[in-house]
N, C-alpha and C positions, 0 to 999 in steps of 0.2 A: 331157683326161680326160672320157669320156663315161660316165654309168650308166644301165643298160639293162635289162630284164627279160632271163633268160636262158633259153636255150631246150635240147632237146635235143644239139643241136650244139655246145653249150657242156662238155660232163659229162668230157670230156679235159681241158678247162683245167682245168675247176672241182676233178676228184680232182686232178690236180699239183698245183695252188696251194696243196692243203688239206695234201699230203705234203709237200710242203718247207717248209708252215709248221709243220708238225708236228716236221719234223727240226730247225728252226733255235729253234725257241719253248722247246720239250719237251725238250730234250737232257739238263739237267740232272734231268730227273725221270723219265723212262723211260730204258730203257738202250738205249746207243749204238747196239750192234748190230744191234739189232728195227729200231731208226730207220734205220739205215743201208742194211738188206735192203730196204726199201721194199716195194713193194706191196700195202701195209695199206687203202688208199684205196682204195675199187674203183669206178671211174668207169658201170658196167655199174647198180649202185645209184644213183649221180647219174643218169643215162638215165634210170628209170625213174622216179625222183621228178620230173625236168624235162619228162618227156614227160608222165605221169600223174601231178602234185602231192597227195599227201592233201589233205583241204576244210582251204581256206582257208591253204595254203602258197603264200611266194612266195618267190622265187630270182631276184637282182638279180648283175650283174657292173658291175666297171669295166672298162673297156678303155682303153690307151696305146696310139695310133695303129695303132688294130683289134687289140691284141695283150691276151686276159685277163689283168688282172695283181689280181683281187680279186673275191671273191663275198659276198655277206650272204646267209642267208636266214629266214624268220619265218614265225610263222603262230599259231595257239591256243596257249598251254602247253599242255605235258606233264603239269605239276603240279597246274594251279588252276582252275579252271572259271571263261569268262567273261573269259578274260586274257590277254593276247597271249606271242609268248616269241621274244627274237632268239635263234636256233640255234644258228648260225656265222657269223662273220664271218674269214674270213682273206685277208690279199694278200702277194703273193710277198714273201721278205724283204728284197729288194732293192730294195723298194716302199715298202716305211716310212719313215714321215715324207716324205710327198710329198703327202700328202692321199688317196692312196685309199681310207685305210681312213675316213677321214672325211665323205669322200663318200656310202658305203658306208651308214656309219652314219644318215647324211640322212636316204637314202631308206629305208631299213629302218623308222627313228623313224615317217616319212613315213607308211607303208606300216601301220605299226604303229595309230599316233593314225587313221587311219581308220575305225578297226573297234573300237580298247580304248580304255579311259581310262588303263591300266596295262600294263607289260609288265617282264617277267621275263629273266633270262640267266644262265647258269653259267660260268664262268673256276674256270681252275685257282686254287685259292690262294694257289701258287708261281709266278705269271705276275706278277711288280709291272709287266710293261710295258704289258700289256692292261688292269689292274687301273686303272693311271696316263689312259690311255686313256678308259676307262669312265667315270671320275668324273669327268673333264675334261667329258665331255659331259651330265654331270647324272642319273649311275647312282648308284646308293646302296647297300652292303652291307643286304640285308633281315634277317640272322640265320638263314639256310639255307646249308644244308649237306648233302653226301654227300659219296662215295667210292666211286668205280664202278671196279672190277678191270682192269687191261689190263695186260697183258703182266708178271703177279704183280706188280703195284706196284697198290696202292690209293693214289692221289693224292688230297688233299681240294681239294674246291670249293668255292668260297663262289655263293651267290646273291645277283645284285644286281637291282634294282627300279627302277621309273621311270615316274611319273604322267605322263600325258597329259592334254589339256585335251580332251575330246572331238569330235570334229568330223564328221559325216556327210556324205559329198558327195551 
């Protein structure tokens, strides 16, 4: 398992990974059929985030013997001034529990504790496996919340939190 910085040439695995984690994760809370049409991911949006990052995004993959099977990615919140925020993190379903996503989550932290003292993440509510996940690695429900609209299903999300010890290189 290697984790790497990812580049443009990455933005084909990176939207498939993100789509079939979305159809395998998500099934019981979006409907089938939306998930099952696919194409909601649009790797053309990844290209230009990995070619042209906004300040201060970074975009990490695993790779299994050269083959992307997982991506993190992080940068400032959305929310909070001054506060890092992991994005996404997804690896193929087929990949779970093998350590990529834990790999994943390293270097994000990694990546993260360089720049904040703190960072932030949104999960579905209804995700106990990511949720299982998170807290294993020292995430913490903050008591935020939404519910952002997609495909007429408003799903609620918890936010979770996680102090860093600061570190400057």
């Amino acid at each position: 398992m290697q984790v790497r910085k990812a580049t443009g040439a990455d933005a084909d695995a990176i939207a498939g990974v993100q789509e079939r984690g979305w159809q395998t994760a998500y099934r019981h809370v979006f409907p089938a059929e939306e998930l099952d049409r696919g194409g909601f991911i649009h790797a053309s949006r990844w290209s230009e985030r990995l070619e042209r990052p906004p300040p201060g995004w970074s975009t990490f993959v695993a790779e299994r013997a050269g083959v992307v099977v997982g991506f993190a990615s992080v940068g400032p919140s959305r929310d909070e001034s001054g506060i890092g925020e992991l994005y996404a993190i997804y690896v193929e379903p087929d990949e779970w529990s093998t350590g990529a996503g834990r790999a994943l989550l390293e270097q994000a932290e990694q990546q993260l504790r360089s720049e904040y003292a703190e960072a932030t993440l949104w999960v579905l509510e209804d995700n106990p496996r990511a949720r299982r996940f998170y807290e294993r690695a020292g995430w913490a429900v903050d008591g935020g919340r939404k519910a952002e609209p997609r495909w007429d299903v408003r799903a609620p999300e918890v936010r979770y939190r996680k102090r860093f010890e600061l570190r400057r290189a």
